[in-house]
N, C-alpha and C positions, 0 to 999 in steps of 0.2 A: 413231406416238405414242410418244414416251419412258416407256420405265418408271420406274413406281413403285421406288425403291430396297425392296429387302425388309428387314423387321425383324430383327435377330439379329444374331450378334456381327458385331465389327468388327475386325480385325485389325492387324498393324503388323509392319514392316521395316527394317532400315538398310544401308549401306553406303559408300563413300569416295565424297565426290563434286568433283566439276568444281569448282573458284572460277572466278565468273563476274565481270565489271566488277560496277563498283557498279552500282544501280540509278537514275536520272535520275528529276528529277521526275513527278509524276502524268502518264500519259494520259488526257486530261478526256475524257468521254465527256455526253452532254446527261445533265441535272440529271433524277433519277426525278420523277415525279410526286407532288404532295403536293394532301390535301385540300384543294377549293376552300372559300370561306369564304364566297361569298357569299351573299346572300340575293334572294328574288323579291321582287316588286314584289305586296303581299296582293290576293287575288282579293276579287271581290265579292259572292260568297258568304260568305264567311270572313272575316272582318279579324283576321288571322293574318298573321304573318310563316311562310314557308317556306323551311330552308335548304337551300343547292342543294350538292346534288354530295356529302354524306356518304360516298355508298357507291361515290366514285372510286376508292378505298382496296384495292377490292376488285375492281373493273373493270379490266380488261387494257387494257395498253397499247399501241402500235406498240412493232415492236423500238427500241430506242435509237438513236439516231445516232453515228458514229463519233468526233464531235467536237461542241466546243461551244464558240462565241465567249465565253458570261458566263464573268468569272474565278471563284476560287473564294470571294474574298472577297465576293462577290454572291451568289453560291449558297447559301455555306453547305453544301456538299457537292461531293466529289470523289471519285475510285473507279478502281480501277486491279486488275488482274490480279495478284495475286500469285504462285500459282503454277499452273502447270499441265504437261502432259505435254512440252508442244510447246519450251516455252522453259527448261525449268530439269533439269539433268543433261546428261551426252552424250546423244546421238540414243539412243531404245531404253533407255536407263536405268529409267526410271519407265513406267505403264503410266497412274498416275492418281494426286492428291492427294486426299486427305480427312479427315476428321473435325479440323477449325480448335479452336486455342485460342488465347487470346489474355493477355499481360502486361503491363501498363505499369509500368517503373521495373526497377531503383531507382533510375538517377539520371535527373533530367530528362530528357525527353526521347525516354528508352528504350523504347522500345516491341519484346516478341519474339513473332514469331507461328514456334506452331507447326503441323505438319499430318502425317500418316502420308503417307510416299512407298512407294505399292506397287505392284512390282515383278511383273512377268509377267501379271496382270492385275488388276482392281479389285474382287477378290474379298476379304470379310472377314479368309482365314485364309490368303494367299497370304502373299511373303517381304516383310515391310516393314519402310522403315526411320522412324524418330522423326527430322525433320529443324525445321529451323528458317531462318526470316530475321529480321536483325536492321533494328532503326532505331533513330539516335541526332538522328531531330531531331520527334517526333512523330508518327511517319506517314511525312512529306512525301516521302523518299527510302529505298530498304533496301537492303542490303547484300547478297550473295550467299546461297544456298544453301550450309546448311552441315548437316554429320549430327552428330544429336547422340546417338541409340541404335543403332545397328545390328543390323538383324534377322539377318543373316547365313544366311537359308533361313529362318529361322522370324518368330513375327507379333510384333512389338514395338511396342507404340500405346495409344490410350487419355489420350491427355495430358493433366494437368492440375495446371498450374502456381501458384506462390502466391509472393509473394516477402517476405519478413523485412524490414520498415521498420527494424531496430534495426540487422542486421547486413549490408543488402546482399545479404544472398544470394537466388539463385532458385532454388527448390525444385520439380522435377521428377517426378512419379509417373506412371506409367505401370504397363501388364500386359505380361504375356507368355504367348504357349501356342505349341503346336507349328505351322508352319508347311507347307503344303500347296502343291504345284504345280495343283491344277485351282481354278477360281473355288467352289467346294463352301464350304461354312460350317463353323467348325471343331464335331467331333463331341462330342454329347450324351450322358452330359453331359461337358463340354472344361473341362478342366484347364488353368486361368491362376492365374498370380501377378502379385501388383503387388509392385513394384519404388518406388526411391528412388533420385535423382541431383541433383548441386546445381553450382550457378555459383555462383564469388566473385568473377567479374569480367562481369558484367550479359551474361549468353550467350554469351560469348567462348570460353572452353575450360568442357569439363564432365568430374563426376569419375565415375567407373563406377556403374553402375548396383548396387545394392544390397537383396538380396531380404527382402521386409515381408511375407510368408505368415506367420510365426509371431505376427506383433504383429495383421495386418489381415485375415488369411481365416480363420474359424473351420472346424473342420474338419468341418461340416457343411454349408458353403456350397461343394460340389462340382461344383455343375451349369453355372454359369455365376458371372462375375465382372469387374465394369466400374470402373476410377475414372474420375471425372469423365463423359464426355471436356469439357475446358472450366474456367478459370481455379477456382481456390478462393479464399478469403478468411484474412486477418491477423484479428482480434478487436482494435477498438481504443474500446472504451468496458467498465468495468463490472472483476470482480476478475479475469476472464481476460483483459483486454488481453495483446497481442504473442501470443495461440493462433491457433495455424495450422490449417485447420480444410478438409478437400475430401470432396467429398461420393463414396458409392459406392453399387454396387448392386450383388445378385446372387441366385443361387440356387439350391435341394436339390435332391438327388435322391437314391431310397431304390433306385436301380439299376436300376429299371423304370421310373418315371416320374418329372416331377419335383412335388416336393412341398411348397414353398414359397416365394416373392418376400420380399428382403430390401432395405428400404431404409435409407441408413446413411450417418455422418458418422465421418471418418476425421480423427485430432486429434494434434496434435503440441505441447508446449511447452517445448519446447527448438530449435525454431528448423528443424523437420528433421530432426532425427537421431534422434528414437525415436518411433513413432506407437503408437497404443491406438484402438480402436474407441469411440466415444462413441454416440449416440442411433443405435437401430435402430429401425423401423416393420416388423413382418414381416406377412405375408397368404397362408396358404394355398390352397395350388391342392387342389381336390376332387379326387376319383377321378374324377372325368370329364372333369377337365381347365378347368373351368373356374374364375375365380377373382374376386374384388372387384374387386382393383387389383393395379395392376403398376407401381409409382412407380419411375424410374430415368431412370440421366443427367440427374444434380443437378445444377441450377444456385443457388448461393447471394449472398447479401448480408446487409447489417447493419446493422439498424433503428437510430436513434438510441438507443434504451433501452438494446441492446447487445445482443437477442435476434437468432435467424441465422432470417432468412426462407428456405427450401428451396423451389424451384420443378423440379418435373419431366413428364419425357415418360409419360403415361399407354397402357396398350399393352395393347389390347383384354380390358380388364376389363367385368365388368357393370354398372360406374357411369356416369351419365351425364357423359362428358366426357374430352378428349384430353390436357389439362395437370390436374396438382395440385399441393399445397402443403401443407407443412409447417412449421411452427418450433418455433425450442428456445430459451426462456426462461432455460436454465440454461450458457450457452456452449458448446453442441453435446453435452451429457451427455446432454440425452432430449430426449424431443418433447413438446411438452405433450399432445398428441392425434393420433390415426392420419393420415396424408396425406386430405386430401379433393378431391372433385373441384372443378373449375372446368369447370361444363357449360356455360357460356355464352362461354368464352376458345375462340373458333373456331380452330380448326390441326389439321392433319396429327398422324400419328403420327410425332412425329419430335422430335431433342433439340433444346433453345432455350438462351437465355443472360440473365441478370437482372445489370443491373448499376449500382450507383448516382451518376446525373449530378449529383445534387447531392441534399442530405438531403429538399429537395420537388419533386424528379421521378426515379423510378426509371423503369429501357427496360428493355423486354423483345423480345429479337431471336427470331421466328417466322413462318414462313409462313402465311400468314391462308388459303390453301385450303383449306378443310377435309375433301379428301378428295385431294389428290396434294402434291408435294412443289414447291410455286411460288409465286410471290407473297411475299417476301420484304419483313415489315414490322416497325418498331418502334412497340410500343405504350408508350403512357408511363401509370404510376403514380403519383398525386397523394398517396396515402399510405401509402407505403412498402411497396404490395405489397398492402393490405388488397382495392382493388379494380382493374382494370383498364380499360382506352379499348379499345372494341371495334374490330373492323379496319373498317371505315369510317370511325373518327375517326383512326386510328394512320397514319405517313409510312413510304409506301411507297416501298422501295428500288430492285424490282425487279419485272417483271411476267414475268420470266426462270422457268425452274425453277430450285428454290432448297432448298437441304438444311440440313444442320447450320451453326451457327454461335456465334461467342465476343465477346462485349462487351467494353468496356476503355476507361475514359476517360483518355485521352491528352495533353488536356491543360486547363484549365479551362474548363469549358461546351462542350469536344470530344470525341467520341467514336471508337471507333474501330471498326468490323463487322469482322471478319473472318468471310465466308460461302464454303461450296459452292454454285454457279450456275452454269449450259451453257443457252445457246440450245435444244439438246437434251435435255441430262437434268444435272439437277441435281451429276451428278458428271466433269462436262467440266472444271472449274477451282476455283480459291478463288481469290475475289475479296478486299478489302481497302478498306474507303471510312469515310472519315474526314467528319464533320458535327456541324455545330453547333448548338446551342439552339434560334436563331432559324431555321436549315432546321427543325428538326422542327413549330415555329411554337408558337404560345400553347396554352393549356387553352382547350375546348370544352365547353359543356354536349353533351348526348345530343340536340339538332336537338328541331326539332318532333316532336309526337305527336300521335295521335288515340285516341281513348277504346277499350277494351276490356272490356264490360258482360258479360262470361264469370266464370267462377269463377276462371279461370287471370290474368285480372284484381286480383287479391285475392292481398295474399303469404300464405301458406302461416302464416307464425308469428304474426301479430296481426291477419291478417285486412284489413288496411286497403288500402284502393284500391293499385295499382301506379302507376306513370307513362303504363300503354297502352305501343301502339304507337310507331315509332320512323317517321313518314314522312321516307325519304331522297329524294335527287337534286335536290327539287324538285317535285315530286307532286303536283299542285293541284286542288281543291274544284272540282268540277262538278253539273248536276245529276245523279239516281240514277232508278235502278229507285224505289227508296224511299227520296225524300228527296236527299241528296247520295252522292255519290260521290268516288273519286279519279282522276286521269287519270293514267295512264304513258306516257312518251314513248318505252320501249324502247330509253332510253341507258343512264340510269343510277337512273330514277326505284323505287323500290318502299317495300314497306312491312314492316317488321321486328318482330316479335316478339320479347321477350327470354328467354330460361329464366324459368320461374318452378314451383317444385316442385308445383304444380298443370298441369301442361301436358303432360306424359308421355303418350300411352296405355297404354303397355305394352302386356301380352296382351289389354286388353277388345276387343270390339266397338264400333265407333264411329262417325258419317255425320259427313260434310264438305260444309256446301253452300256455294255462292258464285251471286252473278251477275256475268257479264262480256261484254261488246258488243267488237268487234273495233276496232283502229287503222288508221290506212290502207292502208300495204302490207307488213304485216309482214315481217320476214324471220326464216330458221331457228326455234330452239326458243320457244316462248312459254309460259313458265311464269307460272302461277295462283295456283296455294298449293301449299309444301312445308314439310312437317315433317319433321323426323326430320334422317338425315343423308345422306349424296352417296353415289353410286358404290355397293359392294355393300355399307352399312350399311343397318341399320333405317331403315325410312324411310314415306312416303307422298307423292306426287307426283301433283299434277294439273296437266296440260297443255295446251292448244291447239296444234292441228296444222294450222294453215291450210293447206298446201301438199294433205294426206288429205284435209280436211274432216272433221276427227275430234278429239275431245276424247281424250285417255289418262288415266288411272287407273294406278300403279303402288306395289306395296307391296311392299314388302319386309321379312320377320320373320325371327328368330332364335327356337329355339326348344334350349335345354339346350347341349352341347358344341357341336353340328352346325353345320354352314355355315348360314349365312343361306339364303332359299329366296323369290323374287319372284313375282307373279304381275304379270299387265297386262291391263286391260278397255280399252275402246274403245266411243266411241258418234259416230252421225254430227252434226255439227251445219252450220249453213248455212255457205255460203262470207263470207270477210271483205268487208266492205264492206255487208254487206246492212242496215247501221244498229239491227240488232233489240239488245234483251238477251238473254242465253240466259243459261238455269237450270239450273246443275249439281250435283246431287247424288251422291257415291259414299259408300257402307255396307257394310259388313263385318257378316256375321251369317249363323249360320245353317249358318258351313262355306263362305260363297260371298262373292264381292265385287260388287257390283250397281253400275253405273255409270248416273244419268239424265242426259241432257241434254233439254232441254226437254220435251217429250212422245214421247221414243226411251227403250229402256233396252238395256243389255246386262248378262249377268252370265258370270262364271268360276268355279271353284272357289277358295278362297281358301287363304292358306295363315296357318298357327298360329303363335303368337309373338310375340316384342315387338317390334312396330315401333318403337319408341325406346332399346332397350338400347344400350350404347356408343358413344350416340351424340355427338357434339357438338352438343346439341338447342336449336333452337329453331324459329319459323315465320315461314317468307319469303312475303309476296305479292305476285307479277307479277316476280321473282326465283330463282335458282336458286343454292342458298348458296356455291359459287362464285367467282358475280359475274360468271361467263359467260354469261350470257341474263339476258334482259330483257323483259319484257311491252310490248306497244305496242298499248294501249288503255284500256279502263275497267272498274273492280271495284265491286262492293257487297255489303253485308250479308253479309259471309263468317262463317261460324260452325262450329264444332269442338263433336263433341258427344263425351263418353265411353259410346255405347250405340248400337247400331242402332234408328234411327228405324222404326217401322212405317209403311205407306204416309200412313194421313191423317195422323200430324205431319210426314210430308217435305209434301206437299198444301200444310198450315200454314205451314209456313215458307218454303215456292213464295210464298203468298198476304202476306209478310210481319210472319206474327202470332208473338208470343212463344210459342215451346214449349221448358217446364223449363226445363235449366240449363246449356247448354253451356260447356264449356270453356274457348272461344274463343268470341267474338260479337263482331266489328269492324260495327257499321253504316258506318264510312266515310262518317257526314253533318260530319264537319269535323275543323281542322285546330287543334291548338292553340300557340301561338307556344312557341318555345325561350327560355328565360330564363336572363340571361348569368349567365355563374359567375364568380365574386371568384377571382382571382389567388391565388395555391398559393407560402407564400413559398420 
């Protein structure tokens, strides 16, 4: 299994390199997979449309092929290696590329990617250098490997570029701190500065770096300190037009620990040459180390009004959720309000990129896993940022692992990704893929739904019904234990959940029942219902074990600074095939976690906590968030309660009677059609 990259700093180097030939048009590689759009044929149960295939998005793919007869003008997407160890420097030069940024312009055309080339290994704070490839037709072709910073032994990186519509210039910021020979992270808390470098002839020669510690690091932001990494923005509407504007992050420490998260917008009007700190967001870290938020590795854009939308990497705070967002009303001077979460934008801990395809559709380039660093998608926003298309509706790149990455529209209705992806681990290479409007395809409503008669049904601020659930794949109406059901076919069929700030459990006590009847021959994991989030977050998972014969139960809490902490129950249930429904109940209460499946139970000790803190929350059924399993069978009457059921209302709810007021409450007796959405001009 490829690791997880780990959080914390990143580092950079440079050094004299190789010119290489130009580079020859794209190596077409087959077209990624994008959501299907079609619809089922309404059951007759139901007279309902069902759309199929939603949550392809998120479903893994076969590796790629190494070629592909459609040209590109059919596709609509093409993709090619930019850099990586094997091809770009002498033999042994570079160890690995990483952290992608991306610039279009200034003259047609121009597109410059940059990336850290580091040297002796792919360690944060080994010796790197800031390098670069150019292109002067789009994309289409680039230019050699050329160094634009030079680490010289120590770490130079952090890139993030902007370029001057009035004068042509490209405007380069990066950090610097001392550089190390072992892969080790540089030490806490690590003394970086950011820097200043610029191009008058579109990345061709560049002029010395130039130290901005006295303009952009306050002398209490000691601990740590990042710009970008990833393109900034020109201001070109309102009385800041021609402000140059990149976003940064960092933070204190009072020599023992550290003691605050700073998030911040770094402002230039004069083209470059003098910077000032403009809107900061700051969030203290407690004494015990824990904190709200940790917004960093900004990525921005600019609403038509002339306000600067801020989107960043969230990193393991207490709020629900892995991206947040900011903006500044006033041309990057303040924020109108603190970063807030995006608990429903599924991804990774990891940086992303926002960037605007045309004033009614903005991308957002991010890994849709929400628990390791793959899956590599762009989601599109239909209003500037206000909301987003979840990864089921968003076009996916890569089913690859897939890390940081920088947007760039290249040329009209073109785009340009420059991402980290390896068949192996997300820091094998930077790729570089260029796609168009009509690849990423039209605006989608949210697919069919089915009702949600729970609390967490009800938005939280005026009370009024929600949308329900979200049936993906194709998911079709059959009959139920009680009433109808839904059938998954353990491709790609399940049923989604969205955040709704009634859906948490946090620390309470709380029983999860469901009924579910087995598919034909299932294979590997069969996921039931999961909330919370993947891997060792907060969490709750109910499982099917065909292979045991055993239902699982697994929970997983967080409770104050401490590691999370899991427990796992187990109860026997019949082998697949046997046609029955079986009735599963798991509760939390007491100190213990009680697992039933039909007339079996088991219990454990349970453990304390929130099973929903940081999480990227919401609730999958016959799904696993993912996207790697899939149910292959039938669900009904699932229900979420916030309270341990005593034994006769589980009885009750075995018998299918209304007891209180669950959280969640999906009967699954139907389906209700998707209704199309009007064009986004």
């Amino acid at each position: 299994m490829a690791p997880h990259p780990p959080p914390g700093p990143r580092h950079h180097r440079s050094r004299r390199i190789l010119l290489l030939p130009r580079i020859p048009l794209f190596r077409r590689v087959s077209g990624p997979s994008r959501p299907r759009r079609a619809v089922r044929v309404p059951h007759a149960l139901a007279a309902v449309t069902v759309a199929a295939a939603l949550v392809t998005a998120v479903h893994p793919l076969p590796a790629r092929a190494t070629a592909d007869p459609a040209s590109p003008a059919r596709t609509g997407f093409e993709e090619r290696v930019l850099f990586s160890a094997a091809q770009d420097g002498p033999p042994g030069e570079y160890s690995c590329f990483r952290i992608p940024a991306l610039v279009a312009g200034p003259a047609p055309g121009t597109v410059l990617a940059f990336a850290e080339g580091r040297k002796g290994n792919c360690g944060d704070a080994t010796d790197i250098d800031v390098v670069l490839k150019r292109s002067t037709d789009g994309g289409r072709t680039w230019g050699p490997l050329r160094l634009v910073d030079e680490g010289d032994g120590d770490t130079h990186g952090n890139p993030a570029p902007v370029v001057d519509r009035a004068t042509g210039r490209v405007v380069l910021v990066t950090t610097y701190n001392k550089g190390r020979q072992d892969a080790a992270n540089c030490d806490v808390p690590c003394d970086r500065t950011p820097h200043v470098q610029y191009s008058d002839d579109a990345g061709d020669r560049w002029s010395r770096p130039r130290d901005l510690t006295e303009s952009l690091r306050p002398r209490g932001w000691n601990s740590w300190y990042a710009t970008g990494p990833g393109h900034g923005i020109q201001l070109a509407h309102g009385p800041d037009s021609g402000r140059l504007v990149v976003g940064v992050n960092a933070e204190s420490h009072d020599g023992t620990r550290g003691t605050a998260n700073h998030a911040a917008l770094a402002l230039s009007d004069d083209g470059g040459r003098h910077w000032r700190l403009g809107a900061v967001d700051t969030h203290p870290i407690a004494p015990d180390g824990t904190y709200r938020q940790m917004p960093s590795e900004l990525s921005l854009a600019e609403r038509s009004d002339g306000s600067v939308y801020v989107n960043g990497r969230e990193q393991n705070g207490t709020d629900l959720g892995h991206r947040d967002d900011a903006v500044s009303r006033d041309g990057g001077e303040s924020f109108t309000a603190p970063f807030r979460a995006l608990p429903d934008l599924a991804a990774p801990m990891v940086q992303g990129s926002v960037a605007a395809l045309r004033p009614g559709r903005w991308l957002l380039s991010v890994p849709a896993d929400p628990d390791r660093r793959r899956t590599m998608t762009i989601r599109s926003s239909y209003d500037q940022g206000h909301t987003w298309e979840s990864a089921e509706q968003g076009a996916r790149v890569t089913a690859d692992w897939s890390g940081y990455s920088d947007l760039a529209v290249v040329s009209p209705g073109t785009a340009g990704l420059l991402y980290e992806a390896g068949k192996g681990n997300a820091r094998d290479e930077i790729r570089f893929a260029r796609f168009t409007e009509d690849w990423l395809g039209p605006r989608t409503g949210p697919g069919p739904t089915t009702p949600d008669r729970g609390t967490a049904g009800r938005n939280g601020a005026d009370g009024r019904a929600a949308p329900g659930a979200y049936v993906l794949g194709g998911a079709r109406p059959t009959g139920g234990r009680w009433g109808g059901a839904l059938v998954l076919d353990g491709v790609d069929d399940s049923v989604r959940l969205p955040y709704r700030d009634t859906l948490p459990l946090g620390e309470r006590d709380f029983t999860a029942t469901l009924w579910f009847r087995g598919g034909g021959a299932p294979r590997g994991e069969q996921p039931l219902l999961w909330t919370g989030g993947i891997g060792g977050a907060p969490q709750v998972a109910l499982r099917w074990e065909p292979a045991t014969r055993q239902v699982s139960a697994r929970v997983t809490a967080v409770s104050g600074p401490g590691p999370a902490r899991t427990a796992t129950v187990r109860a026997a249930v019949a082998p697949p095939g046997d046609g029955r429904w079986h009735f599963v109940a798991l509760r939390r209460g007491g100190g213990r976690l009680t697992l039933t499946v039909d007339d079996g139970a088991s219990s454990v000790p349970g453990v304390p906590g929130s099973v929903s803190r940081g999480s990227t929350f919401g609730a999958y059924l016959g799904q696993k968030p993912d996207g790697r399993a899939f149910l292959s069978g039938e669900l009904d009457d699932v229900r979420v309660y916030g309270r341990g059921l005593p034994e006769e209302e589980v009885t009750a709810v075995r018998g299918g009677r209304a007891v209180g007021r669950p959280v969640v409450w999906l009967p699954l007796d139907g389906v209700r059609a998707a209704f199309p959405t009007r064009p986004f001009p």
